[in-house]
C-alpha positions as CSV (number, residue, x, y, z in Angstrom):
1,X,68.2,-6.0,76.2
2,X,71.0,-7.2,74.3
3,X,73.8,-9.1,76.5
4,X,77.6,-9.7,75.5
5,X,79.9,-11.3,77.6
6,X,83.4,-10.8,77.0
7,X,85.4,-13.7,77.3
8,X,88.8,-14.4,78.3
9,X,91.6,-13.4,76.3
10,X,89.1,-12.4,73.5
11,X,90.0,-8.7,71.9
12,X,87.4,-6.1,72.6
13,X,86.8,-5.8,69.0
14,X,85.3,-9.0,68.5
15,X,83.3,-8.6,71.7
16,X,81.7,-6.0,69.9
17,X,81.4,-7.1,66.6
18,X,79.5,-9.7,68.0
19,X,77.4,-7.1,70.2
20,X,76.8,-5.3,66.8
21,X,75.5,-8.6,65.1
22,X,73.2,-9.4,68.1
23,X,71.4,-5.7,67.9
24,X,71.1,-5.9,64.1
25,X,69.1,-9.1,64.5
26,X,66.8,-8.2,66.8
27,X,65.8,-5.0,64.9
28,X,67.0,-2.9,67.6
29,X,68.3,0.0,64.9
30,X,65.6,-0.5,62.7
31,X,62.9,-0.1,65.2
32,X,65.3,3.1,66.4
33,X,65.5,4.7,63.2
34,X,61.7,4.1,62.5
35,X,60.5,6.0,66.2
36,X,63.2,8.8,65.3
37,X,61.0,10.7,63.5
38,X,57.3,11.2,64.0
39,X,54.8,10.1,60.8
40,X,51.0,11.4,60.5
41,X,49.1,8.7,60.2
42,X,48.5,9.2,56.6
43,X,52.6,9.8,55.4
44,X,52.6,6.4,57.7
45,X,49.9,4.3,55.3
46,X,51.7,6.3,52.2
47,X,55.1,4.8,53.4
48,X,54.0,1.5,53.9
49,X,52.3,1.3,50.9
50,X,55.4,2.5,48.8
51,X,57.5,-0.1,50.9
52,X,55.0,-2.9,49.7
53,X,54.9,-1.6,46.1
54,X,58.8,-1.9,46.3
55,X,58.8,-5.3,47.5
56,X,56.2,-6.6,44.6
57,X,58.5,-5.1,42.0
58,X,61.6,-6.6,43.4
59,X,59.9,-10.1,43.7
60,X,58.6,-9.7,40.4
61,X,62.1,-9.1,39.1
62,X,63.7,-11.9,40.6
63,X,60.7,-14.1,39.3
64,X,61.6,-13.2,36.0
65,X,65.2,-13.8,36.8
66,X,64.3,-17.3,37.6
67,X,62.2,-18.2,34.2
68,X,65.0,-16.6,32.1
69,X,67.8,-19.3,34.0
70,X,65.2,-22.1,33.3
């Protein structure tokens, strides 16, 4: 459970700005947006794989990136 304490004098917009930066960093959206919807178990595995596929390309990308600088 997230927790922010509001101090004195302290506008409530930065109370919650702060609030806002706590949730995102524990992956409270992430996890809500993922249970939102229910997968099969197979869209699941197809997701996950697309998600990893994604994350060679970008890597690969920004390995090139790297060699072209060098």
């Amino acid at each position: 459970m997230v927790q922010v304490t509001v101090r004195d004098n302290e506008p409530f917009e930065k109370a919650l700005r702060r609030f806002r930066r706590k949730v995102e960093r524990e992956g409270i959206r992430k996890d809500i947006k993922k249970n939102k919807v229910y997968l099969k178990p197979g869209e699941q595995r197809r997701l996950k794989q697309r998600l990893a596929e994604k994350r060679r390309r970008k890597a690969a990308r920004r390995a090139v990136k790297r060699v072209r600088r060098s």
